[in-house]
C-alpha positions in Angstrom: 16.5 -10.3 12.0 20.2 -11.6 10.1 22.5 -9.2 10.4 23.6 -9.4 7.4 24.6 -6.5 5.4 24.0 -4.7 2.0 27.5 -3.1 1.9 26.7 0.5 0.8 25.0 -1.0 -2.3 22.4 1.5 -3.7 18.6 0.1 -2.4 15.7 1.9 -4.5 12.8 3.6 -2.1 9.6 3.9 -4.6 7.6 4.9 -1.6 5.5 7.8 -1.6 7.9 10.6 -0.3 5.8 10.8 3.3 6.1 6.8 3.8 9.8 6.5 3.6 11.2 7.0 6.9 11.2 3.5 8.4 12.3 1.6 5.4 15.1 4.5 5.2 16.1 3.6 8.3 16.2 0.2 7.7 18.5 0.4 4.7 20.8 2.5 7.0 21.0 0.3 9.9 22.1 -2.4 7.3 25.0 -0.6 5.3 23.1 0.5 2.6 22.3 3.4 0.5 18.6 4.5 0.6 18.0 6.0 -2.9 14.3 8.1 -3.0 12.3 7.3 -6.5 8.7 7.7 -6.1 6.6 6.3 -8.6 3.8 7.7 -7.3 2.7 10.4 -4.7 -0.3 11.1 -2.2 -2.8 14.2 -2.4 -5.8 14.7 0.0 -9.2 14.9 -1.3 -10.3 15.3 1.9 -12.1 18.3 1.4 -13.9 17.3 -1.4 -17.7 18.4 -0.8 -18.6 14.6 -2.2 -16.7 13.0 0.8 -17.6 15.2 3.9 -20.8 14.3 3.1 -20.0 10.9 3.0 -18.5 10.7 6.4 -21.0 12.9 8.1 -23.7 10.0 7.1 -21.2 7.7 8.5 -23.5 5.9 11.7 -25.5 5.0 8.5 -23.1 2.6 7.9 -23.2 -0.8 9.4 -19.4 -1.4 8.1 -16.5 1.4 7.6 -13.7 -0.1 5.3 -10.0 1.6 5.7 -8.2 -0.2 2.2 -4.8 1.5 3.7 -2.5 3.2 6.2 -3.5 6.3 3.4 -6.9 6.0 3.0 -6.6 6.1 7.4 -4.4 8.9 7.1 -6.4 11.2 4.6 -9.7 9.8 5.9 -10.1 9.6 9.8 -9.3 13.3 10.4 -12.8 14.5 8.9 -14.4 11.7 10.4 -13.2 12.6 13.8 -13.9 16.0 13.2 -17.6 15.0 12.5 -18.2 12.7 15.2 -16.3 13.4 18.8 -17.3 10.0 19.8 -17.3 7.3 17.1 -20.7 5.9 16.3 -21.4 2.6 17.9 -23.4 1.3 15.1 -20.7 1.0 13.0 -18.0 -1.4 12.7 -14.5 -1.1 11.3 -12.4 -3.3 8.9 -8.9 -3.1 7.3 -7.1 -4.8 5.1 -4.0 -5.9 7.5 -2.5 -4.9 10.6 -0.7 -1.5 9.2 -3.7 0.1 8.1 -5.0 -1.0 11.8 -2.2 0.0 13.4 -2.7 3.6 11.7 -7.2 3.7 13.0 -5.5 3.0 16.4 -3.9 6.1 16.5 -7.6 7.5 16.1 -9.1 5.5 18.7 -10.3 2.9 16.7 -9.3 -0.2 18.9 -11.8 -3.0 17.5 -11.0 -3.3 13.9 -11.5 -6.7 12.0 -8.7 -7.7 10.0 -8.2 -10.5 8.0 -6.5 -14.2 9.9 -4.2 -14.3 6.8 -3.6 -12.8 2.8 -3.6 -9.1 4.1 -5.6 -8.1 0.7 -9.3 -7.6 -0.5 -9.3 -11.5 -0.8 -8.2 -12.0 2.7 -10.8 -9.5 4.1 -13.6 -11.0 1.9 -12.3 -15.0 3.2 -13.4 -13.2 6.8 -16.9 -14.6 8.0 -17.9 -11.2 8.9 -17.7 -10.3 5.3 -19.6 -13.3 4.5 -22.6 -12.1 6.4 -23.7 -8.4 4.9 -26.7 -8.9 3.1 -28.6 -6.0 3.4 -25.8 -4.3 5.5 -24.3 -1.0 4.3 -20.8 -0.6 3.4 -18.9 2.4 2.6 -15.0 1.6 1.2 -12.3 4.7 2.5 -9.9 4.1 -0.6 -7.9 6.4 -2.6 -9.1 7.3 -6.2 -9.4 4.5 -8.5 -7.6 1.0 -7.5 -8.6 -2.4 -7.9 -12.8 -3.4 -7.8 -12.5 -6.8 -6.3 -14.0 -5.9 -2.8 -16.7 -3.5 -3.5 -17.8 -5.6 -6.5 -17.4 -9.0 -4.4 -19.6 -7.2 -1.7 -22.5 -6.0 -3.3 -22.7 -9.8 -5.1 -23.2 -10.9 -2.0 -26.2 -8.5 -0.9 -24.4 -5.5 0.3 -24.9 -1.6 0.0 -21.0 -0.2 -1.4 -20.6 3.1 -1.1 -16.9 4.8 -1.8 -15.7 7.3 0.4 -12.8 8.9 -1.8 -10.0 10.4 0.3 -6.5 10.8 -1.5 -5.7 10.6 -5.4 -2.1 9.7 -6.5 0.0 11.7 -9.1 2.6 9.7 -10.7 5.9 12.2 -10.5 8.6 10.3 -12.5 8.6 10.6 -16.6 11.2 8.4 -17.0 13.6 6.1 -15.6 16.8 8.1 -16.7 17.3 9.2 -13.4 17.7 5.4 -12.1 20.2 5.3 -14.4 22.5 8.1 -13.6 22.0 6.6 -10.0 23.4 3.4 -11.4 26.6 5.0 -13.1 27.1 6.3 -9.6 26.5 3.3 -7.2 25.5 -0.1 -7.7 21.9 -0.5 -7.4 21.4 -3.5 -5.5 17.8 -3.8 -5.1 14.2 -1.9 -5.8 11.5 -2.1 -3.2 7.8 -1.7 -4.9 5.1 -1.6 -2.2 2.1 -1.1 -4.3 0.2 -2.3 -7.5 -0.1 1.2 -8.8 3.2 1.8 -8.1 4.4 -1.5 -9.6 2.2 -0.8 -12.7 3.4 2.7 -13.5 7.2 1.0 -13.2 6.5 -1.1 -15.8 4.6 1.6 -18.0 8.0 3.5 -17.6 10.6 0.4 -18.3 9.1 0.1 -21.6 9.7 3.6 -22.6 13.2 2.1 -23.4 15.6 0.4 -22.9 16.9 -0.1 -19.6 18.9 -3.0 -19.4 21.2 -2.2 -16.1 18.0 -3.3 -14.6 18.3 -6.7 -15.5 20.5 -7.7 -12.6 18.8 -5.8 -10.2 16.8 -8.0 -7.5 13.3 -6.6 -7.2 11.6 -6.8 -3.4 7.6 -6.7 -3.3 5.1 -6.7 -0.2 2.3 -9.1 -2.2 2.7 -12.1 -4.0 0.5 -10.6 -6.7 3.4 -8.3 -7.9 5.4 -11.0 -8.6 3.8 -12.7 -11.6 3.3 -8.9 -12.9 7.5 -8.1 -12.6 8.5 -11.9 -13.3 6.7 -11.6 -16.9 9.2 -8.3 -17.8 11.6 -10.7 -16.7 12.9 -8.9 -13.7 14.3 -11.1 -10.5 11.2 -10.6 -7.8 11.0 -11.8 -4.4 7.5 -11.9 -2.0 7.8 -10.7 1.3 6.1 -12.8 3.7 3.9 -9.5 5.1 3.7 -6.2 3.9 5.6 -4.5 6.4 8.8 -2.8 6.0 10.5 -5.0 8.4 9.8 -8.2 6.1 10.6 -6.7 3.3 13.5 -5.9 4.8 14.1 -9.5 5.9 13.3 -10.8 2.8 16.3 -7.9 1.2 18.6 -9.3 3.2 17.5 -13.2 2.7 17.9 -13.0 -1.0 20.4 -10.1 -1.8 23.6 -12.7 -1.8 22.0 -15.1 -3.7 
């Protein structure tokens, strides 16, 4: 990684408070100032009587579905708790190499990812996914978010179940606090690593005005967020993977020009 710096300028974490330590660090080891804003938040629904019984009927399942590092996180402890040794019959799937990283940590060391486009499409572009007719799928997701997959799945003969594990609350009301931020540091850059999250920014900048954001360089981990920032007119860069570390990369690649 370029050593280049982000000379105490102010970077904006919208992270989930629980997720912020490695990108933290990052904007630490590179002269910057980590700034916390958290668009949105993570609550278990782990407990929810609709789940458990979900997972207990997981070796039904020819295909388990982890759709994040949080849905891992939130979902794998009850599913471990149900089944000392994972059932043989069914086969796991993420949505990129975080979220397998995380089922590792639960002993979960065959998990198909997709070869490329760490998203629903890049999962369903897998020829695995194109071979589940008849097969049963349950989805570990957090409450609500995006339909492609399941819909995509049970067009092509599948049985979609959701297994429900987290909801998000969205904590901020405003973006005044940004602002007093900016009247205290120069805010450099904003790092949005979700669509909810990138959504419920935009839902907030048109409260009202907010126009110290207009030189502020936005950093996103899928392309997809792009097009939504670019048409508020906001200055968005892709990183090449979702990880912090490209973000980070991609920070540091574009914060000089």
């Amino acid at each position: 990684m370029s050593k280049k710096e982000l000379h105490q300028t102010g970077i904006v974490i919208t992270r989930p408070s629980h997720q912020t330590g490695e990108i933290k660090a990052l904007v630490n080891e590179h002269q910057g100032h980590p700034i916390e804003f958290p668009l949105l938040e993570i609550q278990s629904k782990s407990q929810n009587e609709t789940f458990q019984n979900i997972v207990l009927k997981l070796n039904d399942y020819d295909w388990a579905i982890f759709i994040s590092s949080n849905a891992v996180q939130f979902g794998m402890p009850a599913v471990k708790h149900a089944f000392h040794t994972l059932p043989e019959s069914t086969k796991f799937a993420a949505i990129g190499p975080s979220t397998q990283k995380a089922l590792k940590l639960f002993d979960v060391n065959h998990v198909l990812i997709p070869d490329e486009n760490f998203d629903s499409e890049g999962l369903l572009a897998t020829e695995e996914m194109n071979d589940i007719k008849n097969k049963k799928i349950v989805i570990f997701r957090g409450e609500g978010g995006r339909e492609t997959l399941a819909e995509t799945l049970r067009a092509r003969g599948a049985e979609v179940t959701y297994a429900e594990c987290y909801t998000r609350t969205f904590p901020q009301t405003n973006l005044d606090l940004l602002k007093t931020f900016s009247e205290k540091i120069h805010i450099s850059a904003i790092l949005i690593t979700s669509s909810e999250a990138c959504k419920e920014f935009i839902r907030l900048n048109r409260l009202k005005d907010m126009s110290f954001l207009k030189d502020v360089l936005f950093i996103v981990n899928h392309p997809r967020m792009v097009n939504v920032l670019e048409r508020e007119s906001f200055m968005t860069f892709s990183s090449d993977e979702p990880s912090d570390q490209s973000m980070m990369k991609k920070l540091l690649e574009t914060i000089d020009h």
